[in-house]
Structures are given as C-alpha cells and as structure tokens.
C-alpha positions in Angstrom: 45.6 -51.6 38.0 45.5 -52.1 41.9 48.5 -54.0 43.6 46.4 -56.9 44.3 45.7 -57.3 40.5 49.5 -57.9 40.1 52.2 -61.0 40.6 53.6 -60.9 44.0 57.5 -59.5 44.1 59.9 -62.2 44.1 61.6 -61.4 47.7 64.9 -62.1 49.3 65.1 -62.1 53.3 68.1 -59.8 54.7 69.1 -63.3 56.7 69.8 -64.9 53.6 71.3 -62.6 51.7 74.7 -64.6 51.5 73.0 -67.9 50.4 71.9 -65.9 47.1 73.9 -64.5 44.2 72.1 -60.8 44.1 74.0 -60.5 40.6 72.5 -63.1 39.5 69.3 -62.1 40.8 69.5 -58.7 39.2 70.3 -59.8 35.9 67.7 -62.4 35.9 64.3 -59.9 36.8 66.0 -57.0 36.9 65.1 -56.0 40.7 65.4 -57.6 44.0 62.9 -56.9 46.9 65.0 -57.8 50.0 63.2 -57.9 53.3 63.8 -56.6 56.9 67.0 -55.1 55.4 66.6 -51.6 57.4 66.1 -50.9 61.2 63.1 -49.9 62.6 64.3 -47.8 65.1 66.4 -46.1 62.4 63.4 -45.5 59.8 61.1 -44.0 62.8 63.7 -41.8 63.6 64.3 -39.8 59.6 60.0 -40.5 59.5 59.8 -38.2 62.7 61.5 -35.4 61.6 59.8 -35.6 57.9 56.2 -36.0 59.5 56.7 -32.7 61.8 58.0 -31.1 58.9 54.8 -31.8 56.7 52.8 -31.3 59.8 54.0 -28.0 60.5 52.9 -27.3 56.8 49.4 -28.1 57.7 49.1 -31.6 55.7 48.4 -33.5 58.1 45.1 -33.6 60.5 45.7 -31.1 63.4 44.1 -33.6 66.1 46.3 -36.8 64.9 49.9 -37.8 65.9 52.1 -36.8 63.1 53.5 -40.2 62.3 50.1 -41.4 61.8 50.1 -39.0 58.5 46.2 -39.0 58.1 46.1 -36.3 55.0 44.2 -32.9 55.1 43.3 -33.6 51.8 42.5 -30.0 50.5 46.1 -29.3 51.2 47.3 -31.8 48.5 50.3 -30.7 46.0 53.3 -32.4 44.5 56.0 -30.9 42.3 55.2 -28.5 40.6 53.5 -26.4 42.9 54.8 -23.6 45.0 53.5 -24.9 48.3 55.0 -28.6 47.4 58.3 -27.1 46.4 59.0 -25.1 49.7 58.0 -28.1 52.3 59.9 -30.6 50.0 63.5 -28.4 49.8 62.9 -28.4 53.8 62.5 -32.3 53.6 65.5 -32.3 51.2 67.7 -30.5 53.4 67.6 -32.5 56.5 70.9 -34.4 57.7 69.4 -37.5 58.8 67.6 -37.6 55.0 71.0 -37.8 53.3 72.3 -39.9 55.9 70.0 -42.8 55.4 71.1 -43.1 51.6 74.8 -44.4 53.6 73.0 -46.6 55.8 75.9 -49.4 56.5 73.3 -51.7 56.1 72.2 -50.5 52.7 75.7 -50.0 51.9 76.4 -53.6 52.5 73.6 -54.8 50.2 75.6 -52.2 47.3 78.2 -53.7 47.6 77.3 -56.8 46.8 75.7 -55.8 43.6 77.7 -53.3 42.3 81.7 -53.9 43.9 84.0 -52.0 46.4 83.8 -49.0 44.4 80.7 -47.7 45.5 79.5 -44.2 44.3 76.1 -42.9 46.2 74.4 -40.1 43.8 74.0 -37.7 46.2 70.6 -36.2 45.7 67.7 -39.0 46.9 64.5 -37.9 46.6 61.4 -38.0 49.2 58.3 -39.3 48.0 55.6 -37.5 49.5 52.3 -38.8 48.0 49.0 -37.4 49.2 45.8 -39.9 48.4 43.4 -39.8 46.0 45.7 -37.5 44.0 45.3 -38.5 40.1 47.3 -36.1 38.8 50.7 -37.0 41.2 50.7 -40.7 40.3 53.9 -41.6 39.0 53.7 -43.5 35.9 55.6 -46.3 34.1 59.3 -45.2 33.1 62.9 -45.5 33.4 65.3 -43.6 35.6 67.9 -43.7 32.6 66.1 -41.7 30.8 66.7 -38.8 33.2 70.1 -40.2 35.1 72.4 -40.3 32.1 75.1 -41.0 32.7 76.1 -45.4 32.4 72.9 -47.4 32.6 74.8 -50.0 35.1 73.1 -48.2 37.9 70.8 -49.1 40.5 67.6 -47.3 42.6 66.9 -48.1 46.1 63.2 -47.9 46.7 62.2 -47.7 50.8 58.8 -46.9 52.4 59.5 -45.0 56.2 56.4 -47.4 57.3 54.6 -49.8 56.2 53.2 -49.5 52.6 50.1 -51.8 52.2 48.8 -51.7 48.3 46.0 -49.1 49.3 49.0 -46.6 50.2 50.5 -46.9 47.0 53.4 -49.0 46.6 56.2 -49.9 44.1 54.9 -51.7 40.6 58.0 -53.4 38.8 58.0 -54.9 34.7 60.3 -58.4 35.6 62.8 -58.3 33.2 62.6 -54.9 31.1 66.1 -53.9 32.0 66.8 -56.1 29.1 65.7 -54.9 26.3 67.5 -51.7 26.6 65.7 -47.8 26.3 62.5 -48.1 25.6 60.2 -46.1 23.6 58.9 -43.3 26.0 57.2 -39.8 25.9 59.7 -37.3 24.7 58.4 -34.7 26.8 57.6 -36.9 30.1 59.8 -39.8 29.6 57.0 -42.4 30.8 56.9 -45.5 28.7 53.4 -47.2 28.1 52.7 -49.8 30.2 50.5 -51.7 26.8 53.6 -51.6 24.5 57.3 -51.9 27.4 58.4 -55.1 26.9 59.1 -57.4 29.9 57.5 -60.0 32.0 54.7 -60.1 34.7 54.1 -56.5 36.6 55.0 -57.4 40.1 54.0 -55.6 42.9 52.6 -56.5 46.6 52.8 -54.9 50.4 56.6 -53.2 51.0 57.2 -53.1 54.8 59.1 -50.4 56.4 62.6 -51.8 56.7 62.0 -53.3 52.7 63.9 -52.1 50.5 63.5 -52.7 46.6 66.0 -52.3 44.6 66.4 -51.9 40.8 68.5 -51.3 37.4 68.3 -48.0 35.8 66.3 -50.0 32.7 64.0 -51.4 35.1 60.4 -50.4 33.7 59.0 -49.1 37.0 55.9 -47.1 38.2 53.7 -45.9 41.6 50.5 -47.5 42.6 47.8 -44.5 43.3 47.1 -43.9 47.1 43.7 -44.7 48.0 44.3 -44.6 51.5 43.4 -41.6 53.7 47.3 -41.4 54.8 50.1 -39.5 53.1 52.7 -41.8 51.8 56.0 -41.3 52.8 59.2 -42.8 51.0 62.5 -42.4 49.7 65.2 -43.5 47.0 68.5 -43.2 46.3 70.7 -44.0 43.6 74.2 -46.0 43.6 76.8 -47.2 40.8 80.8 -48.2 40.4 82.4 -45.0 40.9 85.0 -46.0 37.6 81.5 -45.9 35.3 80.5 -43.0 33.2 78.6 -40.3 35.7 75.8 -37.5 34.2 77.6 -34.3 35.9 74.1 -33.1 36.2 73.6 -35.7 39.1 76.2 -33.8 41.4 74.4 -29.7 40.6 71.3 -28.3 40.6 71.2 -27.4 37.3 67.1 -26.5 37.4 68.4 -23.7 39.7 69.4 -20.8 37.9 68.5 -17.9 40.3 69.8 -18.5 43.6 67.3 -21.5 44.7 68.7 -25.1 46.0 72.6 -25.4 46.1 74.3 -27.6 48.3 75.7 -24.4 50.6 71.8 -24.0 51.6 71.2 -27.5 52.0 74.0 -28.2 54.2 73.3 -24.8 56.0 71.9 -26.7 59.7 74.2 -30.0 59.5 75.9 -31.0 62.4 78.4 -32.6 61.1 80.7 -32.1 57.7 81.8 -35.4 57.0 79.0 -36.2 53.9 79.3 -32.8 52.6 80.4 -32.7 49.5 81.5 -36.7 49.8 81.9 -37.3 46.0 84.8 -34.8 45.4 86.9 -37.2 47.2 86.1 -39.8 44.5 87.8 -40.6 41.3 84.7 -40.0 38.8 84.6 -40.0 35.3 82.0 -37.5 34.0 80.3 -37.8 31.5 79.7 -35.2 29.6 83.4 -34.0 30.3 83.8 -30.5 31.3 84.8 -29.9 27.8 82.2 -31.5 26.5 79.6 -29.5 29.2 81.8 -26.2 27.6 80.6 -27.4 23.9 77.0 -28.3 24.2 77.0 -24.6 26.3 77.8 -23.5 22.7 76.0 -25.8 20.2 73.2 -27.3 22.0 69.4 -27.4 20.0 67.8 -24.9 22.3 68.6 -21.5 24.2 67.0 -23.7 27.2 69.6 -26.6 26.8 72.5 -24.1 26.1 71.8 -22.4 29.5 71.2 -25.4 31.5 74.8 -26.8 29.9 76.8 -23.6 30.9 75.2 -23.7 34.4 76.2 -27.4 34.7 79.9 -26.5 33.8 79.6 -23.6 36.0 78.7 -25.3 39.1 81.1 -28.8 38.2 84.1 -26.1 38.0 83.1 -24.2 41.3 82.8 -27.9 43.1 85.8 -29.6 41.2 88.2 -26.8 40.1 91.5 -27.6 38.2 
C-alpha cells in the first residue's frame, strides 16, 4: 500500500496552533500532523552529524555529499545486525540527538497536549531506513504494547529532510487509539492492518520541520523506501510526569553485559545539564521497585526473571533510597 493510495493527513500549521484545541484534535483522530513546527537550520544541523556518521560507515555513496544520503545499497542492515547495531549506538550517543527531543519548540507543542508536567522518555530512537529493504519495513502496531507503563502518552514522529511517499513516510489508522489494545502478534507486537479497527489510513509527504504526533494506541506503521536515499528520522516519546511510568523506559535492560548504559552514552557530551534529567522528577513507576524485586522472583521465564532483576538493579543504581 504506497502513500499515494492513502487519505491525506489531516494537518495543523505551527501558525495556527492557538486557534485549535490540539486536545480536541487528539482525541478526535488520534494524531495531529502539525506543519513547519521545527527549524530548518536546527534539523540540518543534528542531520549533519548523523549523515557523517553513517557516511563514515560506508552507507552512503563515496562520491556524493553526505546529506544527500544516496544508499550503497549492498551495505543495508537494520537492528538486528552487528553492523546496524554499532553505527546506530554512535547515532544514539550524540548530544545534539538527545537535545532535539527538548526542542522549546516541540516542548511548547507538549505542553499543550499533555499539561505543565511534562516528562520526555529519554531514549528517542533514529530511524535509519535503507531502500528497497523488505525485511526493515516497520509494520502496523502500537507503541503501548512495548512502552508500558500509562497509555496517556504521546510519540513525536520527525523526518531530518524532506520525506516524499517514495522515501517512506509515516502511515496512521484515524481513530484506533479508541478502541483500546488491539489484537497483535505475541511475539512481534504488530497488529494486522485487515482486522485493527479505526478509520481511513492516512498518510501523505512529511516535510522536514513536520512533526506528527500521536497516542500510544495510535495504530501506526512505515511506508517501504523505494527511493535510492537512506531515510533519516527520529521520535521521541512524552507524557504527564504524575502518570504511571514502565521503569524499563529509564534502563537498558536488553544490556546485560556491559553494552549501552547511559555512562557510555554521555561519555563525549559537552554539557551535563540533560544527563540524567528525569531523576530530578517526581515519577511514579510502574512496576514499583518492589514490584521489579517480585517479578525478579516469580516471573514465567528465566529470560523475564533476568531482565526484571536487571531493571531493579539499574533503577536502584540511578534512584537509590
């Protein structure tokens, strides 16, 4: 299903942003696609260190500029392979990439929707889709299924250039967020597009500076890349601090041996004031560290058990006491 097969997003104009009710907006379709939200100046700046870090890994054509991003494609991967894993944790780690997720203007737009007590997760994730890639399509589901946590929480979608349909963009079900969790692949969490309940699938051309934004319920999925250009994009997560938070959000429990932590991530930052930005918060986790201390016990699987006890061992080591 190509992007120009689909209805076009509804869309709100950053100008007019205080001439609409974005609650209202939310709970009617369950996204809102506001455009010319983000600075250009800003985006080319966090898509010029990405693109020389995924040049220097020899995706990208030797004889292009960088931020053109025309693909080698016999270098394509995405997660789980080796080679995708070591350019993405250097993507990951980059100041400017955690920076952008507290981009006042973004900020602004968060708390509109969600109130003065704004709580950004604070592990966004780079996109980094190379074309004609099947296999690393991402398919329809819902980010509560792998937040947790309280579903009142929101995803900030943003391309770092223009994404025509051909690149791949954003594909929204209107109005899924309310009918709750839907039924999904135990082991992948995606949700079949014939059987989610919603409206229309909206989807369309997302400029850089657009940013979509959606409910965790939101049925969502990627449009494949049939372009020749890797596609580069980003989203962050955001709810009311005083809601129910998945501890899991704040660790890297997937990490057992030594691999990401925050100490290596913040290893080259300039500056300490978004390190550890949460523990000056007032959360409410959820599960509790008793709770984390109880499924460490009783939990169905050896796996689980482990991944429990290293969640309660890195929450105490951030938030002792």
């Amino acid at each position: 299903m190509s992007g120009e097969e689909l209805t076009p997003f509804r869309e709100i104009h950053e100008s007019d942003l205080e001439s609409h009710s974005l609650k209202n907006e939310m709970d009617s379709y369950g996204y809102l696609l506001i455009r010319g939200l983000l600075p250009p100046d800003d985006l080319n700046q966090l898509l010029g260190e990405i693109a020389r870090i995924v040049y220097a890994a020899g995706w990208l054509l030797p004889d292009r500029n960088p931020l053109e991003r025309m693909a080698v494609i016999s270098a394509a991967c995405g997660d789980p392979d080796p080679s995708f894993k070591r350019t993405y944790e250097e993507v990951f780690s980059l100041e400017a990439f955690h920076m952008f997720a507290h981009h006042p203007a973004l900020r602004k737009v968060m708390n509109l929707l969600v109130g003065p007590q704004l709580l950004i997760h604070p592990k966004p994730i780079a996109r980094l889709i190379f074309p004609n890639c099947e296999r690393f399509v991402v398919h329809a589901h819902q980010d509560h299924q792998a937040i947790g946590g309280d579903p009142e929480s929101f995803t900030a979608w943003m391309p770092l250039h223009d994404c025509p349909p051909e690149l791949g963009p954003l594909q929204i079900l209107e109005a899924s967020h309310r009918f709750g969790l839907q039924a999904a692949d135990p082991k992948t969490g995606y949700v079949s597009r014939e059987t989610a309940c919603g409206g229309d699938w909206v989807s369309g051309q997302i400029n850089a500076g657009d940013v979509v934004i959606f409910h965790s319920l939101t049925v969502h999925a990627g449009s494949p890349n049939v372009s020749s250009q890797l596609r580069i994009s980003m989203d962050c997560r955001f709810q009311d601090c005083g809601r129910a938070l998945n501890p899991s959000t704040l660790v890297f429990a997937g990490s057992p041996n030594g691999g990401r932590s925050w100490e290596t991530t913040y290893a080259n930052w300039r500056s300490a004031d978004l390190k550890y930005f949460w523990k000056r918060m007032p959360l409410r986790l959820k599960p509790s560290k008793d709770e984390l201390a109880q499924l460490a016990q009783t939990a169905d699987s050896p796996a689980m058990r482990s991944r429990y006890a290293r969640i309660l061992s890195q929450i105490e080591t951030q938030m002792p006491g």
